[in-house]
C-alpha positions as CSV (number, residue, x, y, z in Angstrom):
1,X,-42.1,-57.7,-17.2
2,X,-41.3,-54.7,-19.3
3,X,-43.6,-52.2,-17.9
4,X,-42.2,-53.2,-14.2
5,X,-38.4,-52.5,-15.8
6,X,-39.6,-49.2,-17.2
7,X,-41.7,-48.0,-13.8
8,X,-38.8,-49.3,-11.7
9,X,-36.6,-47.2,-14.5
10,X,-38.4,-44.1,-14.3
11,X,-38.6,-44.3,-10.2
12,X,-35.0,-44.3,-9.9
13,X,-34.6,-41.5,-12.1
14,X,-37.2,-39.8,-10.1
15,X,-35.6,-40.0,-6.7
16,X,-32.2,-39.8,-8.1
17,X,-33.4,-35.7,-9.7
18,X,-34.7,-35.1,-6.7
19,X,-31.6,-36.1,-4.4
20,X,-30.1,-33.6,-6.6
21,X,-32.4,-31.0,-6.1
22,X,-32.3,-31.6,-2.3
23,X,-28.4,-31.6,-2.0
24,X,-28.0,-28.2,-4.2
25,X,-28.1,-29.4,-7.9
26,X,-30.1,-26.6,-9.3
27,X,-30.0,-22.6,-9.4
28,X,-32.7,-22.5,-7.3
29,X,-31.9,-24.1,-4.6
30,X,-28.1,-22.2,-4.6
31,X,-30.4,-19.3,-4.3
32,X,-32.9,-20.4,-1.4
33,X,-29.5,-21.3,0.1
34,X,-28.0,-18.2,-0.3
35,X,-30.9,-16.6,1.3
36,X,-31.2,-18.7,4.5
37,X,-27.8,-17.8,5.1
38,X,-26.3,-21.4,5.0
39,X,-23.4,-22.2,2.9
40,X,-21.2,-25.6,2.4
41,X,-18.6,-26.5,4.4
42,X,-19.1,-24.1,7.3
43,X,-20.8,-25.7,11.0
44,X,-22.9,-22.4,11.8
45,X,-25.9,-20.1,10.3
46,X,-24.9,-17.3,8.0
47,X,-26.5,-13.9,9.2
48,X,-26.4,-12.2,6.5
49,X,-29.2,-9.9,7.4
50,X,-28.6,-7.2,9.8
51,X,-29.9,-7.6,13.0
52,X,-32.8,-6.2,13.4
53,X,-32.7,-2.7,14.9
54,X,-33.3,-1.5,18.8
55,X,-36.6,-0.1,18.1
56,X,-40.1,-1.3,17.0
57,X,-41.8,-0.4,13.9
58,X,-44.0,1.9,15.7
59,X,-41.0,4.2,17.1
60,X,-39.9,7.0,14.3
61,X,-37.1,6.7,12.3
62,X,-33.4,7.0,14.3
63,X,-31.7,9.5,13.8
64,X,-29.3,8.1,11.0
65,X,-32.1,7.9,8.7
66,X,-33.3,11.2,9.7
67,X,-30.2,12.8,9.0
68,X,-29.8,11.1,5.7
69,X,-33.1,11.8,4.3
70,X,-32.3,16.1,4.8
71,X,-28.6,15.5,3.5
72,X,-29.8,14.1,0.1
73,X,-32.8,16.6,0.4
74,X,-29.9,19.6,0.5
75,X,-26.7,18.2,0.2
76,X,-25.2,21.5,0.2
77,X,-26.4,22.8,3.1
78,X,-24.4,21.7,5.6
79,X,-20.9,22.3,4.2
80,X,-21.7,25.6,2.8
81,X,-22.0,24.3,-0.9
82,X,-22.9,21.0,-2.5
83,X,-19.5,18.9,-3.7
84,X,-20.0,15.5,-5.4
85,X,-17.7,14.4,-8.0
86,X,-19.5,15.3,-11.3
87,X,-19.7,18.7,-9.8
88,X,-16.0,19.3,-7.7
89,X,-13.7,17.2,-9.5
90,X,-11.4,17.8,-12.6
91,X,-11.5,14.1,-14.2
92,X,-9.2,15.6,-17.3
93,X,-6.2,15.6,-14.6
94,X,-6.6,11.8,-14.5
95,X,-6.9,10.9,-18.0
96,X,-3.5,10.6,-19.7
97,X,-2.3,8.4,-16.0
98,X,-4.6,6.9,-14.4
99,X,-5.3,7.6,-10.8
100,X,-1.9,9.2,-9.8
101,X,-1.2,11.1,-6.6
102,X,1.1,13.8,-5.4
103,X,2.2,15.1,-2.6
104,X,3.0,19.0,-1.6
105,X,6.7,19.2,-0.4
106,X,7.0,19.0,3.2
107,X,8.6,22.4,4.5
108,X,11.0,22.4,7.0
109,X,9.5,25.0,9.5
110,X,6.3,23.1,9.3
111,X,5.1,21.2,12.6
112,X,4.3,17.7,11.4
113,X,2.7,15.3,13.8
114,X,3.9,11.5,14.0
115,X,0.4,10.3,12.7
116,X,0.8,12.8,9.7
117,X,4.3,11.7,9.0
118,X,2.6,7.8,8.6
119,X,0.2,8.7,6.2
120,X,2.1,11.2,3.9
121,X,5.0,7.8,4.1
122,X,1.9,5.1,3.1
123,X,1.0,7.1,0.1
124,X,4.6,7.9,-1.0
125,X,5.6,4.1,-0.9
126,X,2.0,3.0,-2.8
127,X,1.5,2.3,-6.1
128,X,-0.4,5.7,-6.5
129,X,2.1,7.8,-5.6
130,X,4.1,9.9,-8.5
131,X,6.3,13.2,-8.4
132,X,5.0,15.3,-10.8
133,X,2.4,17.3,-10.4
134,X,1.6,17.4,-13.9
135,X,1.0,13.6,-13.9
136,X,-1.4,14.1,-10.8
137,X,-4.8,13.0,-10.3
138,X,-5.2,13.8,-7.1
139,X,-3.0,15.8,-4.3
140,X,-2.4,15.5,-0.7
141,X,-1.0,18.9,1.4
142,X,2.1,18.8,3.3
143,X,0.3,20.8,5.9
144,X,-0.6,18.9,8.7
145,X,-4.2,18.9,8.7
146,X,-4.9,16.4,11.3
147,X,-5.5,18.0,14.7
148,X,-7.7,21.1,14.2
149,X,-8.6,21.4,17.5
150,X,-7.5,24.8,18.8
151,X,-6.6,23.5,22.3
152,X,-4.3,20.6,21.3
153,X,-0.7,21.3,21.2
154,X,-0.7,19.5,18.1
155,X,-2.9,22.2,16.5
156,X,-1.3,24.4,13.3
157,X,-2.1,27.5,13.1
158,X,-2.6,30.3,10.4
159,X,-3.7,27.0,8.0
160,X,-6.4,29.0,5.8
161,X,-3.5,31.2,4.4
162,X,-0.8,28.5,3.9
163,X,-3.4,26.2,2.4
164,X,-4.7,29.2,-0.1
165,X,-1.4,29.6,-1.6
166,X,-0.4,25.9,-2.5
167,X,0.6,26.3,-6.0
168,X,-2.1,23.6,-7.4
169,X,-5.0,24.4,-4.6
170,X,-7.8,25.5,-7.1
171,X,-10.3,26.0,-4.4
172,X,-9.4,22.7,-3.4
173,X,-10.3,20.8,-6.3
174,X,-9.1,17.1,-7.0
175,X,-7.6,17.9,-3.0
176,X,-8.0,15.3,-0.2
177,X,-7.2,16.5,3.1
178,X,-6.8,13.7,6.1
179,X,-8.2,14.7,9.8
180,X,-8.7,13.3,12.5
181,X,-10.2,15.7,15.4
182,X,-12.3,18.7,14.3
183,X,-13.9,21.3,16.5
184,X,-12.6,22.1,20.4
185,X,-14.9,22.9,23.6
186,X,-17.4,23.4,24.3
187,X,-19.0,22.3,20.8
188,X,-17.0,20.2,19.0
189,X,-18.0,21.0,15.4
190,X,-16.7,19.7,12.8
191,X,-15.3,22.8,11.7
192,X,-11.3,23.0,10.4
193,X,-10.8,26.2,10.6
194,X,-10.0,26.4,7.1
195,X,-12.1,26.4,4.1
196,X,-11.9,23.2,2.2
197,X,-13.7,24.5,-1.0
198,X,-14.2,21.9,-3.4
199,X,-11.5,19.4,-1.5
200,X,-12.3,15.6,-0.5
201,X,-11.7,15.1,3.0
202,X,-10.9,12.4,4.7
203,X,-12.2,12.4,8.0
204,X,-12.8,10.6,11.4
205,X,-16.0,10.9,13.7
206,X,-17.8,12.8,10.7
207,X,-21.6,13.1,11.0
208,X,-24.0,11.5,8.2
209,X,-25.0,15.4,8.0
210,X,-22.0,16.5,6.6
211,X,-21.0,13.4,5.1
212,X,-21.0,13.1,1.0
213,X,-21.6,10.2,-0.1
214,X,-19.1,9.1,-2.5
215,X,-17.2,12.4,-2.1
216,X,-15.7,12.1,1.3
217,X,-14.2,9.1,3.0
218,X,-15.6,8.0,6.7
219,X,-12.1,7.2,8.3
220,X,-11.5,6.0,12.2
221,X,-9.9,7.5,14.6
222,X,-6.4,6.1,15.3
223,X,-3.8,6.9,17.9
224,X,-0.4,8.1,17.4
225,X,0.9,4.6,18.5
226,X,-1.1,3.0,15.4
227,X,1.7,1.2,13.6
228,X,2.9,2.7,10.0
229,X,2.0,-0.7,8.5
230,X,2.0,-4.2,9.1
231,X,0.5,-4.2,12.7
232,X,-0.6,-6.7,14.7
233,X,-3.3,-9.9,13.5
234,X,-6.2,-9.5,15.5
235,X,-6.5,-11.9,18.9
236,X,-9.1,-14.7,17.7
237,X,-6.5,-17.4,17.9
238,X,-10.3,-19.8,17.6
239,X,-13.4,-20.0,17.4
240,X,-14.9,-21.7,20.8
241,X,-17.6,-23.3,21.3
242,X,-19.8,-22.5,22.5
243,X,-18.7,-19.0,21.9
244,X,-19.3,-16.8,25.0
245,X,-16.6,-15.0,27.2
246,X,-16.5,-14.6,31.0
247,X,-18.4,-11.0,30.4
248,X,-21.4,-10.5,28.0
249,X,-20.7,-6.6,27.6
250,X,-18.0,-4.4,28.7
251,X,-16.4,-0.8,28.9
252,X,-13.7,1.0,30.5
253,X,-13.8,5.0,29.9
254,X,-14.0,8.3,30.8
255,X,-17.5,9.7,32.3
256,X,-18.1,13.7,31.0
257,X,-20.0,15.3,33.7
258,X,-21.6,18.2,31.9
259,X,-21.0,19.0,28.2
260,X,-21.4,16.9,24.4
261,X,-21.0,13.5,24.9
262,X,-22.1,13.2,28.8
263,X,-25.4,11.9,27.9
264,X,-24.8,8.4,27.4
265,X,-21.6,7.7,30.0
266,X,-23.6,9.6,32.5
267,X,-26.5,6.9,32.0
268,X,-23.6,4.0,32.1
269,X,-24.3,2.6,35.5
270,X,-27.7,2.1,35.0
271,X,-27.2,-1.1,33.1
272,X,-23.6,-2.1,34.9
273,X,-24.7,-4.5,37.0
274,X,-20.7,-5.9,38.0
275,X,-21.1,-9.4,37.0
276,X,-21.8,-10.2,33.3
277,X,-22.4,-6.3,32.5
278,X,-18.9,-4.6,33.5
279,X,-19.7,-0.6,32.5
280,X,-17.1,1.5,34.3
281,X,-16.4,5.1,34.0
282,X,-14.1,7.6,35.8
283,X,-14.6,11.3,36.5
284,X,-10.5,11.3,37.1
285,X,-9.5,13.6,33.9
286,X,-9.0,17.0,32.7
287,X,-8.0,19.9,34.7
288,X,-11.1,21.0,36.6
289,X,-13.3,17.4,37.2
290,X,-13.5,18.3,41.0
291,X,-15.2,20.9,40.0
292,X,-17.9,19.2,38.4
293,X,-18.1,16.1,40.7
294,X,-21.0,14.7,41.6
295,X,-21.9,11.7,44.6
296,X,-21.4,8.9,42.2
297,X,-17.6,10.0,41.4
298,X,-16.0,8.8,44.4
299,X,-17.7,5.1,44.3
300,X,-17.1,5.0,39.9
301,X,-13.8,5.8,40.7
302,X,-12.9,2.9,43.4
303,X,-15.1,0.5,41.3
304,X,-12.9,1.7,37.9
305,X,-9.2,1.0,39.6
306,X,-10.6,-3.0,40.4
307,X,-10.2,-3.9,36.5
308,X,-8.1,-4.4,34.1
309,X,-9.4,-3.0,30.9
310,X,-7.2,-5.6,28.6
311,X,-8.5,-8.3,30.5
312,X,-11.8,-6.9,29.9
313,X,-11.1,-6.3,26.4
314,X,-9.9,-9.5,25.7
315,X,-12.8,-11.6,27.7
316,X,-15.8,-9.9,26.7
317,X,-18.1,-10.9,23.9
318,X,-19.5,-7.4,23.4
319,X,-17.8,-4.2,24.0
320,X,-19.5,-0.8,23.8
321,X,-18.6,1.9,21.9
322,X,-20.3,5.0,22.9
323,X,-19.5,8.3,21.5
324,X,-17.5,10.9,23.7
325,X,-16.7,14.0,22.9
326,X,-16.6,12.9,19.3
327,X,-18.6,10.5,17.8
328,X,-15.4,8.1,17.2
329,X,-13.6,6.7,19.5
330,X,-10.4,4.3,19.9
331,X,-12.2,1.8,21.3
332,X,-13.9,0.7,18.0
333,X,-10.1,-0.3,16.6
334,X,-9.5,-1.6,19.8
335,X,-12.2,-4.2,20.3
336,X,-12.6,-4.9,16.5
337,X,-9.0,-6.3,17.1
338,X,-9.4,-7.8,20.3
339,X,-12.5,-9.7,18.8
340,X,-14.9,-7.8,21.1
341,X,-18.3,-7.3,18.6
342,X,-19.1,-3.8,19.0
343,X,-21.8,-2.7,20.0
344,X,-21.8,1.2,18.9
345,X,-23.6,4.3,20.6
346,X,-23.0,7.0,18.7
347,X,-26.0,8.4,16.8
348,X,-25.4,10.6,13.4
349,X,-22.0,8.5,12.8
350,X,-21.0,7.6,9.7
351,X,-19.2,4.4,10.2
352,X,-15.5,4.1,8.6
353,X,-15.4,3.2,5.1
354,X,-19.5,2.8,5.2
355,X,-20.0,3.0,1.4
356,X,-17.7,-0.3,0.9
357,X,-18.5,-2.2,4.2
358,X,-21.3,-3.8,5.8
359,X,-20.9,-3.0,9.5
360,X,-23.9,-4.5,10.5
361,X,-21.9,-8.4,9.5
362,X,-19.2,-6.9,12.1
363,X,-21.2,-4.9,14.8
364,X,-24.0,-4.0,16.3
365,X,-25.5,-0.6,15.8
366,X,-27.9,0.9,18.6
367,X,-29.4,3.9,19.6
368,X,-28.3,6.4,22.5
369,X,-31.7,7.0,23.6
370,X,-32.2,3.1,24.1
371,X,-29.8,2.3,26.5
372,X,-31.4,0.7,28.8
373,X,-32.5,-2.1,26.0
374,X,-28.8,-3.1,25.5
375,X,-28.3,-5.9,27.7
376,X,-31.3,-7.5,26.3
377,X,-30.4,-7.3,23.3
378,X,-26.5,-8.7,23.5
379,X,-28.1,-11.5,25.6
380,X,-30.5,-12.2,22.6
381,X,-27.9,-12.8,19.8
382,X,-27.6,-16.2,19.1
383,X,-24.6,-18.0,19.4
384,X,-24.0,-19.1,15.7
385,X,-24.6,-15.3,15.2
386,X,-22.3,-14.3,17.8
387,X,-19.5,-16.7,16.0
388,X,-19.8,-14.7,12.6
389,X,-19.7,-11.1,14.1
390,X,-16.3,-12.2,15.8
391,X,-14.9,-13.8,12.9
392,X,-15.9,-10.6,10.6
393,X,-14.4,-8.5,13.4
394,X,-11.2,-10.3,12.1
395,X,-11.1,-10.0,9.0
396,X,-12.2,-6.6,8.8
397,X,-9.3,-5.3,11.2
398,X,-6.4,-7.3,9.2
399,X,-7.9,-6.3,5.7
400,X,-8.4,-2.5,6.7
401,X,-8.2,-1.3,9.8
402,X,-4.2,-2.8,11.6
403,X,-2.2,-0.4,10.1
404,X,-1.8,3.7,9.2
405,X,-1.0,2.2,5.7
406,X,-3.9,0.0,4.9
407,X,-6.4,2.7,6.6
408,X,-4.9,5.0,3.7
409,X,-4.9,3.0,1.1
410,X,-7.6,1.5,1.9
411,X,-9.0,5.5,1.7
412,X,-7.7,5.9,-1.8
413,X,-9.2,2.6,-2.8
414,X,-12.7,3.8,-1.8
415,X,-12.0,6.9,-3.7
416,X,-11.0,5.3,-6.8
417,X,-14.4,3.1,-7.5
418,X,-16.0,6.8,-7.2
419,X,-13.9,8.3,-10.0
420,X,-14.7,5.4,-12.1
421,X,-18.2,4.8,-11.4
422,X,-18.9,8.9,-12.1
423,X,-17.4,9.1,-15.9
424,X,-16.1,5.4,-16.5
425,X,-14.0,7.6,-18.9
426,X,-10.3,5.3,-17.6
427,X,-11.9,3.0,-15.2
428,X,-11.0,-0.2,-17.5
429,X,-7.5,0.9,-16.7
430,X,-8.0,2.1,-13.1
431,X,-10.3,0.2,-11.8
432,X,-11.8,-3.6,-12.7
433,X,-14.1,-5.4,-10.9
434,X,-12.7,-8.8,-10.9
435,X,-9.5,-7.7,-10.5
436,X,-11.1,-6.6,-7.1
437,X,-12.6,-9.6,-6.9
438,X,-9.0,-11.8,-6.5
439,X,-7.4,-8.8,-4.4
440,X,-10.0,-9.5,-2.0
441,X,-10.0,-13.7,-1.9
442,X,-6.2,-13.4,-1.8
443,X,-6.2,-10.9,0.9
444,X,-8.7,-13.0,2.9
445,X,-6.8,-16.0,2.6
446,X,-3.8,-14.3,3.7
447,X,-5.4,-12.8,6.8
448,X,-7.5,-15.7,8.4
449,X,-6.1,-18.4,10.4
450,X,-7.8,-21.8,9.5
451,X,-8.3,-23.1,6.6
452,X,-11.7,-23.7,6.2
453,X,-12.8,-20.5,7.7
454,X,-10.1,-18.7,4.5
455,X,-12.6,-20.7,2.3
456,X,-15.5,-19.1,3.6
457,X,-14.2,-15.9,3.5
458,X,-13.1,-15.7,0.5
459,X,-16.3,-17.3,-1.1
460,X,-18.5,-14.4,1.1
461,X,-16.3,-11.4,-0.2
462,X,-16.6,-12.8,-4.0
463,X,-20.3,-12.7,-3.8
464,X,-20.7,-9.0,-2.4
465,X,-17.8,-7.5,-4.0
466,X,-18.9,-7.0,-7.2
467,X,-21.4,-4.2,-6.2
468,X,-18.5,-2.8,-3.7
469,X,-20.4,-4.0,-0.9
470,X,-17.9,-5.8,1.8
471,X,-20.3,-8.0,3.8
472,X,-17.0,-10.9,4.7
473,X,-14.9,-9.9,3.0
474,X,-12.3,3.1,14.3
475,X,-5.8,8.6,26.2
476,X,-5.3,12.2,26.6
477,X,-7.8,15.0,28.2
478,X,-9.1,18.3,26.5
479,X,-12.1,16.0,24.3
480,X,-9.5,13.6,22.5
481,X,-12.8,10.9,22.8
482,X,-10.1,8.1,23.4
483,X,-12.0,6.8,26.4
């Protein structure tokens, strides 16, 4: 009678260890969970691998690899000298207050555009911000620096002298500088026109080549309409199921006829196929297009004035971003708000704020030269898939992108981690990890709009965070790449 008590005993306390194992009890299983990409309390898969890319294993390395693997071979060729904090920065300016930033007076005779005006207003109302220069860790010009294409009315000219004799310039040291469009036809460099010397910049459509890693900041492009701060919360009001829209992919833009940038719009209509795939391009803009049109103008044209591109915008699962011009472009704000996954064509970019976020939880990179493999591949993506690229695409506008303000604090942040990670001489008082931690969970919470979906958020962004790694947590003529 005994021995039955004690097996019956022991089998209960058998199943009932491994009912625990089985439900999550142990380490191991958290981590086997973890890596499956399912997670308590949410109804869908977790992706949190990238998808996989366009090409096979067989087919050479894209071009972003490509151009990686010669920067950090010679980071200094491409911007004339080789700039990385240990090597361009003063950190004895930061020492006695923290990360403090100042801005050059603004003189009266000097054109400042609207978008300028926004940023220079963010940084002076942050907590960064401080008067005096001698208190300064880092300083911002009052020249607007923005538009350095020589077309644009915007454009300032006789910058290299004006920017040489700012009273604290030291060949640009502990300087960021804010742009937006380098370069003007028929190029499109990203030359400013200026030397920078040893300055941070702050740029949008910047090329891996001439991007530093953990020097200069990958910004997007935003128009002059971009709100100084609050903004708008993006337009998933839920999460249907399942969660296709009345078009798979979409775009509404301009087509280049000859030129950077004509490649890929040129090839457009190859994959529009007017139903699910809606690809529409117009040869209507700039001075001279008649000059350059070609048969399919007339028929693009008629086909282009039948939609409406918010309707579009706001219906489609997927919406391309090809390059133009530029590598950036307006529409990848645009659809990241309008819950739109991108789906980005625009090889040698280096994505907004790429050493801090994970685009590949948010969008889906491809390859110009494998166009024709796009529908394919949208059609592919699985719908539990599809329902965390939207909900990222959320999250990642109203935490970064919805305002001038949190794109430039947001641009000081990123900068900040690299200060402190370089000589971790003040980064107890600058910067702390779990501090970063709660800024993001609160922040999530604030931006989300169910409650359970806050939960998941926040739980993602405390797991990745920590190695500042964001996995839950950018219409004129003359090349402004807006459409």
């Amino acid at each position: 009678m005994q021995a039955k008590k004690r097996f019956f005993i022991l089998l209960f306390v058998g199943a009932c260890i491994l009912l625990l194992l089985l439900i999550g009890g142990g380490p191991a299983h958290r981590s086997r969970t973890h890596r499956s990409g399912r997670h308590p309390g949410r109804s869908w898969q977790r992706f949190s691998d990238p998808l996989q890319p366009f090409a096979s294993p067989e087919q050479p390395e894209t071009d972003n690899h490509d151009m990686r693997r010669r920067r950090d071979a010679d980071p200094g060729r491409y911007k004339g000298k080789e700039c990385r904090m240990e090597s361009c920065f003063d950190f004895s300016r930061c020492e006695s207050n923290g990360f403090k930033v100042y801005l050059y007076p603004r003189q009266k005779a000097d054109k400042i555009s609207e978008s300028y005006q926004n940023i220079l207003a963010a940084i002076e109302g942050s907590r960064f911000y401080t008067p005096d220069p001698t208190k300064a860790c880092l300083f911002v010009l009052g020249l607007d620096t923005l538009d350095r294409d020589q077309l644009s009315p915007q454009y300032v000219p006789s910058l290299k002298a004006k920017v040489q004799s700012q009273p604290f310039w030291d060949d640009g040291r502990n300087h960021l500088i804010f742009n937006l469009y380098s370069g003007t036809w028929p190029d499109y460099t990203e030359d400013l026109s200026f030397d920078v010397g040893q300055a941070m910049v702050a740029k949008a459509s910047i090329s891996t080549e001439s991007f530093r890693p953990n020097f200069d900041v990958s910004i997007p492009l935003f128009s002059k309409e971009h709100p100084r701060s609050g903004g708008e919360r993006g337009f998933l009001k839920y999460n249907s199921i399942p969660p296709f829209r009345k078009y798979t992919l979409v775009f509404k833009g301009k087509r280049y006829l000859t030129g950077i940038g004509s490649d890929t719009r040129n090839a457009l209509h190859h994959v529009h196929n007017a139903e699910d795939i809606v690809l529409l391009t117009t040869c209507r803009h700039g001075r001279d297009w008649q000059r350059h049109e070609d048969g399919r103008c007339a028929r693009d044209n008629a086909e282009y004035d039948r939609f409406d591109y918010r309707e579009m915008l706001h219906n489609s699962t997927f919406c391309l971003v090809p390059r133009g011009r530029r590598l950036g472009s307006f529409r990848f704000l645009e659809a990241l708000q309008a819950a739109c996954i991108p789906v980005v064509l625009s090889n040698g970019w280096e994505l907004p704020f790429s050493e801090v976020i994970d685009w590949s939880s948010g969008a889906i990179i491809g390859d110009e030269r494998l166009l024709l493999q796009i529908p394919s591949i949208v059609r592919s993506v699985h719908r539990d898939k599809i329902l965390s690229l939207r909900q990222q695409t959320q999250f990642l506008w109203e935490a970064y992108f919805s305002s001038v303000e949190k794109i430039v604090l947001t641009t000081l942040e990123v900068g900040r981690p690299s200060l402190c990670e370089t000589t971790g001489r003040f980064s107890t008082q600058t910067y702390n990890p779990h501090l970063l931690l709660d800024y993001y969970c609160i922040y999530s919470s604030l931006a989300m709009l169910h409650g359970a979906l806050t939960l998941h958020l926040c739980n993602c962004i405390i797991v990745r965070t920590s190695e500042r790694y964001v996995t839950g947590g950018r219409n004129s003529d003359g090349g402004r790449n807006s459409t």
